[in-house]
PyMOL CGO cylinders between C-alpha atoms (Angstrom):
from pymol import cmd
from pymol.cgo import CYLINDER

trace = [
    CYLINDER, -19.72, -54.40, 88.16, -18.97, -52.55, 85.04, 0.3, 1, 1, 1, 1, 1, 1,
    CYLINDER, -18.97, -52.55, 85.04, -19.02, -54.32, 81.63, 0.3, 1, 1, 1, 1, 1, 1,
    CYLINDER, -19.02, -54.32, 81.63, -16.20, -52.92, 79.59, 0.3, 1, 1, 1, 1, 1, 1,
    CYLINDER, -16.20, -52.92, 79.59, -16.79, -53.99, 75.60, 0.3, 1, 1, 1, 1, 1, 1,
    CYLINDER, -16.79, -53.99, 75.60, -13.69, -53.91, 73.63, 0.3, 1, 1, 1, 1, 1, 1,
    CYLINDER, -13.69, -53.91, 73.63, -14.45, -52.74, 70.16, 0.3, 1, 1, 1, 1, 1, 1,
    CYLINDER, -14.45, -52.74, 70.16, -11.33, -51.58, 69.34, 0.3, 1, 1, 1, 1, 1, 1,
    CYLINDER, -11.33, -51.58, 69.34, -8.61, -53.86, 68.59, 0.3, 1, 1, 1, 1, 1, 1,
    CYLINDER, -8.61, -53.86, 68.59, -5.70, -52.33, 67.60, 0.3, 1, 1, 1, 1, 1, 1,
    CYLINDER, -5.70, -52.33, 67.60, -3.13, -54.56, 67.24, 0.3, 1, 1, 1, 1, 1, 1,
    CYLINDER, -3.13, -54.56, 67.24, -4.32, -57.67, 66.31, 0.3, 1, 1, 1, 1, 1, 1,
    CYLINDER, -4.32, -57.67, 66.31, -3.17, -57.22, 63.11, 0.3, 1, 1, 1, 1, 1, 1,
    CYLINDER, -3.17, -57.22, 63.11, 0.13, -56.52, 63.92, 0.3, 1, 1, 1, 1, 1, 1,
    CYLINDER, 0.13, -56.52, 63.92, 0.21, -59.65, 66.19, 0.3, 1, 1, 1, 1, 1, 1,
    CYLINDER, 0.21, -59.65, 66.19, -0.78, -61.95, 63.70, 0.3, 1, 1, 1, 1, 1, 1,
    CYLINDER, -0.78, -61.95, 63.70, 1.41, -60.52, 60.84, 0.3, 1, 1, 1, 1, 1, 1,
    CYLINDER, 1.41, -60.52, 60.84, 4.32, -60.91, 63.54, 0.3, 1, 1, 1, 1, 1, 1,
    CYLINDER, 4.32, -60.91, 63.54, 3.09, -64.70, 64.69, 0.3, 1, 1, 1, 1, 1, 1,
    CYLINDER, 3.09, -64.70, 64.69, 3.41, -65.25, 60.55, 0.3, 1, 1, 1, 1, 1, 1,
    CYLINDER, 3.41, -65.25, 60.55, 6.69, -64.16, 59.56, 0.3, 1, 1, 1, 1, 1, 1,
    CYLINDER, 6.69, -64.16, 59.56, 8.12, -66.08, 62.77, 0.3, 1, 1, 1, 1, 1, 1,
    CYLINDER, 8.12, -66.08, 62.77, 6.86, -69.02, 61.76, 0.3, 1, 1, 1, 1, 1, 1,
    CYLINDER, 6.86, -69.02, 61.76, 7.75, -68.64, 58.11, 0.3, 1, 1, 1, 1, 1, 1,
    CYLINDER, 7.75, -68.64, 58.11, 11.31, -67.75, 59.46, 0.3, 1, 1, 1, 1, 1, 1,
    CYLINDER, 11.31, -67.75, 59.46, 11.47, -70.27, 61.69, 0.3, 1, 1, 1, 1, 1, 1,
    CYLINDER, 11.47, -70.27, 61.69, 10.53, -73.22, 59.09, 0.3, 1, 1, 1, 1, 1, 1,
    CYLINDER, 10.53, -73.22, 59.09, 13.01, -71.65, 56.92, 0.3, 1, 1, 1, 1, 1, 1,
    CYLINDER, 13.01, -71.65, 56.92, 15.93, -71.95, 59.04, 0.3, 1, 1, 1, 1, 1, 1,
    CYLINDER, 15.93, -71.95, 59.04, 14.79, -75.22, 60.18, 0.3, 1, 1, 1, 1, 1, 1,
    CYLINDER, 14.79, -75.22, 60.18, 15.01, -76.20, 56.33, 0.3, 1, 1, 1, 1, 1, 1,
    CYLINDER, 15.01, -76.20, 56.33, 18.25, -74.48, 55.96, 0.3, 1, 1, 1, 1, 1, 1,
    CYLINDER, 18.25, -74.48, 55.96, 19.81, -76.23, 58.92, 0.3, 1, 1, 1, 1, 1, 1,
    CYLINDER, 19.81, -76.23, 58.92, 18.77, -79.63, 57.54, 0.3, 1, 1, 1, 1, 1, 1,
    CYLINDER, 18.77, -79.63, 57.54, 20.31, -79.26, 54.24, 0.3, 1, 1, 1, 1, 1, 1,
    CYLINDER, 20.31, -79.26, 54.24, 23.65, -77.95, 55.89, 0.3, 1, 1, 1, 1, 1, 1,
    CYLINDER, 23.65, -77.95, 55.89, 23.42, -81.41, 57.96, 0.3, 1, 1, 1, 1, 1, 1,
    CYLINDER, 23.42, -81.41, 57.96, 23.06, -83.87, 54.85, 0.3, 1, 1, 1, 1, 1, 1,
    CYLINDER, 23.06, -83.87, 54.85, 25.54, -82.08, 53.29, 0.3, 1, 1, 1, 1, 1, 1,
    CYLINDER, 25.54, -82.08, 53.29, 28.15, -83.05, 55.20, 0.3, 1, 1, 1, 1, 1, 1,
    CYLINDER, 28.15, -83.05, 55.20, 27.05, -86.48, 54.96, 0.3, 1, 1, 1, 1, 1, 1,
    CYLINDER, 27.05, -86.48, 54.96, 27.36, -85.84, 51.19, 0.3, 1, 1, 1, 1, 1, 1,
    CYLINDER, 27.36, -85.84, 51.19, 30.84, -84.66, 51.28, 0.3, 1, 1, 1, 1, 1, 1,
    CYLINDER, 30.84, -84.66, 51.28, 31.78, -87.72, 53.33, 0.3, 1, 1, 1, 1, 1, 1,
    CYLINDER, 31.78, -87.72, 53.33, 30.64, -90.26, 51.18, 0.3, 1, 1, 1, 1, 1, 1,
    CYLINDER, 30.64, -90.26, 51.18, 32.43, -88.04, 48.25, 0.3, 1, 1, 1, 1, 1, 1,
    CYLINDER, 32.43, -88.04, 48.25, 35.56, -88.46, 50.50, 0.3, 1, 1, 1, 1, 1, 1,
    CYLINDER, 35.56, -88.46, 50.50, 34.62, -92.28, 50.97, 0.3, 1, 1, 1, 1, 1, 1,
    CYLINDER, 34.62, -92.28, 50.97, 34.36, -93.00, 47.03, 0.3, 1, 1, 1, 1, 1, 1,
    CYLINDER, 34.36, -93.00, 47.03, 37.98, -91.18, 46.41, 0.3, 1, 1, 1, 1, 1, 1,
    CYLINDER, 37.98, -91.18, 46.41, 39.45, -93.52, 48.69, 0.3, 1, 1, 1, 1, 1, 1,
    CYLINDER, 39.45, -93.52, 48.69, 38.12, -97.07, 47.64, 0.3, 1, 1, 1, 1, 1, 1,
    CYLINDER, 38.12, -97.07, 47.64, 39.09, -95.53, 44.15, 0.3, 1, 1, 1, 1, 1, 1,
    CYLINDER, 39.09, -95.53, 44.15, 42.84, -94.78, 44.95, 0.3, 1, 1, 1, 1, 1, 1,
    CYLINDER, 42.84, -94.78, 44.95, 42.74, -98.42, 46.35, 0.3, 1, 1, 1, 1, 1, 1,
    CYLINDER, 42.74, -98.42, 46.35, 41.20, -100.23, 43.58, 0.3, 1, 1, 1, 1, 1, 1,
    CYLINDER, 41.20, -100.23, 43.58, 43.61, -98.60, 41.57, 0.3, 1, 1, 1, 1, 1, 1,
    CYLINDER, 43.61, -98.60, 41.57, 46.57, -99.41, 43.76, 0.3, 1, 1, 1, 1, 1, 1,
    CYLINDER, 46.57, -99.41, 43.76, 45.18, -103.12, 43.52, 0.3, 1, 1, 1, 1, 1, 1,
    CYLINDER, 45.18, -103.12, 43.52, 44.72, -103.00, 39.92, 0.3, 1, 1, 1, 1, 1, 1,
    CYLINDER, 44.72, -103.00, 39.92, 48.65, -101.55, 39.70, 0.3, 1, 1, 1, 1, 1, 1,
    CYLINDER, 48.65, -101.55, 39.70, 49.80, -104.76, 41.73, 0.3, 1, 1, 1, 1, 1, 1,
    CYLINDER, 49.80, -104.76, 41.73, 48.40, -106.88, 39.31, 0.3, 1, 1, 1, 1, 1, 1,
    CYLINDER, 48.40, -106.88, 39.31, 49.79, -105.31, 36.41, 0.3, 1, 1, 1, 1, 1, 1,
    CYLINDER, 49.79, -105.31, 36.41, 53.28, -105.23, 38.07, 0.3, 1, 1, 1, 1, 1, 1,
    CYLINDER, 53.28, -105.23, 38.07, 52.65, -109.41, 38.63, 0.3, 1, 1, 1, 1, 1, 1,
    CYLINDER, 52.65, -109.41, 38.63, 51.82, -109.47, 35.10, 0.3, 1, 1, 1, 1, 1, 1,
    CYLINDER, 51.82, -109.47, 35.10, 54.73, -107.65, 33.89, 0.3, 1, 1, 1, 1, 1, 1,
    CYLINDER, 54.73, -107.65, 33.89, 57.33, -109.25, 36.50, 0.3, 1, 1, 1, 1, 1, 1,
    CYLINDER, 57.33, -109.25, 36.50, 55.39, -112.79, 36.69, 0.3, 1, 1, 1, 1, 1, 1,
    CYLINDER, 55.39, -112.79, 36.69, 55.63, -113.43, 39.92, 0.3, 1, 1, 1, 1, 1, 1,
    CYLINDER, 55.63, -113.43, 39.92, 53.83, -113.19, 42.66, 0.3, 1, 1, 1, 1, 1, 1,
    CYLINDER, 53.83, -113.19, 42.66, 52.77, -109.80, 44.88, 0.3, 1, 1, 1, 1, 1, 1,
    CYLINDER, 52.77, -109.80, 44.88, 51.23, -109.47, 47.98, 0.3, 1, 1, 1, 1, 1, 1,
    CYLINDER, 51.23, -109.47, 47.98, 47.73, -108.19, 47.83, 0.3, 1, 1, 1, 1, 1, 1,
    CYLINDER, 47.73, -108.19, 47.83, 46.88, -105.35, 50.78, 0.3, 1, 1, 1, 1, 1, 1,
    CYLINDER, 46.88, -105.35, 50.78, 43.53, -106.46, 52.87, 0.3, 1, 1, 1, 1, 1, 1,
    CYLINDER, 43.53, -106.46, 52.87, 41.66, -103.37, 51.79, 0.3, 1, 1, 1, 1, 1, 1,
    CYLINDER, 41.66, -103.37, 51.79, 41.27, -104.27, 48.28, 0.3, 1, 1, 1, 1, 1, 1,
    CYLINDER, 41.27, -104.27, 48.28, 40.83, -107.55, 46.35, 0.3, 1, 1, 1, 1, 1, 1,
    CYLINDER, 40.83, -107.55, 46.35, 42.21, -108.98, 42.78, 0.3, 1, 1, 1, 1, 1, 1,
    CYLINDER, 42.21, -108.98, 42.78, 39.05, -110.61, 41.59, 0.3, 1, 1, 1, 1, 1, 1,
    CYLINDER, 39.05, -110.61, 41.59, 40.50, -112.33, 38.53, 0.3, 1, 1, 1, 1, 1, 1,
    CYLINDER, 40.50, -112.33, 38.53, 43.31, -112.01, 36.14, 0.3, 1, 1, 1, 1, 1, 1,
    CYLINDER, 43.31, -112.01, 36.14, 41.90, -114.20, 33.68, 0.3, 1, 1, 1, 1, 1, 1,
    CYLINDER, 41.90, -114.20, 33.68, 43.25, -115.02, 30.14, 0.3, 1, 1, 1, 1, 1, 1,
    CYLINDER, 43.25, -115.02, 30.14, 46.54, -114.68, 28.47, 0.3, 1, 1, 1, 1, 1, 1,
    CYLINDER, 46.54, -114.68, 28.47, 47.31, -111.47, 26.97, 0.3, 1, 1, 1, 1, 1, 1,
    CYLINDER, 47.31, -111.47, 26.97, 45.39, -109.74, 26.63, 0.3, 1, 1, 1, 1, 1, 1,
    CYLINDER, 45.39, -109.74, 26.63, 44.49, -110.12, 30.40, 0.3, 1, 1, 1, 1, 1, 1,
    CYLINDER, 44.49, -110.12, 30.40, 41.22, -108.94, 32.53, 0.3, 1, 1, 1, 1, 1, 1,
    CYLINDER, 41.22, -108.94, 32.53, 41.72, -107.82, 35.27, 0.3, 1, 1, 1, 1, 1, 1,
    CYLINDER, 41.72, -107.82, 35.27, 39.35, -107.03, 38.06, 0.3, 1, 1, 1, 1, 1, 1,
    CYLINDER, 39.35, -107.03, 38.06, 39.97, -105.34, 41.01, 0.3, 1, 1, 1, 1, 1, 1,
    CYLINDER, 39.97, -105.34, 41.01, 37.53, -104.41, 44.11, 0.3, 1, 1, 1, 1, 1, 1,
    CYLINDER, 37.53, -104.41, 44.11, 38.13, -102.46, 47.44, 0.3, 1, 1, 1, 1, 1, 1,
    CYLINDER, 38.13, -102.46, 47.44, 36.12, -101.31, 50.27, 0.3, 1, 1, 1, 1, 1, 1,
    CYLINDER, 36.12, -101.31, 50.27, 36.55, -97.50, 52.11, 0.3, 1, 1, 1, 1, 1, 1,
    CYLINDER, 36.55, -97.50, 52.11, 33.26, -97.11, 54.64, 0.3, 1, 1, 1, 1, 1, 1,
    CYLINDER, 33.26, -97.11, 54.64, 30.45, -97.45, 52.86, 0.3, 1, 1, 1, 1, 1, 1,
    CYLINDER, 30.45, -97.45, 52.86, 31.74, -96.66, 49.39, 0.3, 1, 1, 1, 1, 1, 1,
    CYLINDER, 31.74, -96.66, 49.39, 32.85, -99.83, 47.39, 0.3, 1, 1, 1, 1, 1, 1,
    CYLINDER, 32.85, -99.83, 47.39, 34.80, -99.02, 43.72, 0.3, 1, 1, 1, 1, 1, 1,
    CYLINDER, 34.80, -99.02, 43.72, 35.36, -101.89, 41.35, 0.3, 1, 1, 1, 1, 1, 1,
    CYLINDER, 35.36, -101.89, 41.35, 37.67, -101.56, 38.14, 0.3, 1, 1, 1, 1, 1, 1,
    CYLINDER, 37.67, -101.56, 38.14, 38.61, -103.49, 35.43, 0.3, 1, 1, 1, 1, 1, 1,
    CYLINDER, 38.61, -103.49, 35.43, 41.41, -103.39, 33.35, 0.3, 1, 1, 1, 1, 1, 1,
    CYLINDER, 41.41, -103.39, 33.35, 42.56, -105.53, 29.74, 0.3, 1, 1, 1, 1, 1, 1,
    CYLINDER, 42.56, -105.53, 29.74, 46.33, -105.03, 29.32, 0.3, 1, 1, 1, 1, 1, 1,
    CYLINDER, 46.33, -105.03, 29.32, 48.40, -107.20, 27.35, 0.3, 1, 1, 1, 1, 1, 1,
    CYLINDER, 48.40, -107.20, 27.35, 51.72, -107.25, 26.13, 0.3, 1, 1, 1, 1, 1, 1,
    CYLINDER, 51.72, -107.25, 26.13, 52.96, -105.35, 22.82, 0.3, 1, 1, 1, 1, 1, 1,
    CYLINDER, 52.96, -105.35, 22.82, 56.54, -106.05, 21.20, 0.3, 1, 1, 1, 1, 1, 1,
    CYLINDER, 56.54, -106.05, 21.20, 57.60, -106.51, 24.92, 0.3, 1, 1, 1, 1, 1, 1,
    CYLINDER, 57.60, -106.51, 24.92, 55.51, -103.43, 26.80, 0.3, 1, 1, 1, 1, 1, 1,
    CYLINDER, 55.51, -103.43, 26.80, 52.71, -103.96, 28.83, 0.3, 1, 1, 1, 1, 1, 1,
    CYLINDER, 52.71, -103.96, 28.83, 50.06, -101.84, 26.81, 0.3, 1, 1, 1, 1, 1, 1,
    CYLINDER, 50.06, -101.84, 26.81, 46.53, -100.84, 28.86, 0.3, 1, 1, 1, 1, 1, 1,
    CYLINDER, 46.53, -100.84, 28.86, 44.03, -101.45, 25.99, 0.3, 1, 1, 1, 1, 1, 1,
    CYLINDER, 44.03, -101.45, 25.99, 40.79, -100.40, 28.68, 0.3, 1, 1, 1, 1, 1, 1,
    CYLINDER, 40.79, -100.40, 28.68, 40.49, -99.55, 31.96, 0.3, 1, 1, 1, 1, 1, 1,
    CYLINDER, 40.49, -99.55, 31.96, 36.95, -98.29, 33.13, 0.3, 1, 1, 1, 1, 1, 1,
    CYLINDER, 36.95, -98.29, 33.13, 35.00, -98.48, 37.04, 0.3, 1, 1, 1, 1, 1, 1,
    CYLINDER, 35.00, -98.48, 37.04, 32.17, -100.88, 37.05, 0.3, 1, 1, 1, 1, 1, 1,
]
cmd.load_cgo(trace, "trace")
């Protein structure tokens, strides 16, 4: 039987260099991929927070328009009056739901030679 030695080793270098940059390619796309994923996540919950805004701002327009009318109006089931408390100037606080994004305003209005006058409004 003949014993071949193999001294030379061309390639190996080459091999290796190549195994490297896949892997360093490879975990790069990975990390790419995953940031792509929780973005979108990101954009719904932006999406989300809009929505339980433009409620809790419809709510909060309901109760001015009771205020201003004083009388009673129906209150939708995807936001809640909290409290109009006082007489004017009157608190108002409004909450509302949209997936998992909750928004909660409150508002002091109060009457001013016969207007209704915001004095703050500001998300809590």
């Amino acid at each position: 039987m003949k014993c071949q030695n193999y001294k030379k080793q061309d390639g190996f270098v080459a091999l290796i260099f190549a195994a490297v940059i896949s892997a360093s390619l490879l975990v790069l796309a990975a990390s790419f991929a995953r940031g792509v994923f929780w973005e979108r996540f990101s954009v719904l919950n932006r999406e989300n927070k809009e929505i339980s805004f433009a409620y809790a701002e419809g709510c909060i327009n309901l109760a001015l328009l009771k205020i201003a009318r004083n009388e009673d109006v129906a209150v939708p089931e995807y936001c809640e009056i909290v409290e109009i408390g006082g007489a004017s100037p009157y608190a108002i606080i409004a909450r509302s739901k949209w997936g998992n994004s909750y928004t909660g305003l409150k508002v002091i209005a109060g009457f001013e030679n016969g207007n209704l006058v915001i004095n703050e409004w500001r998300e809590f």
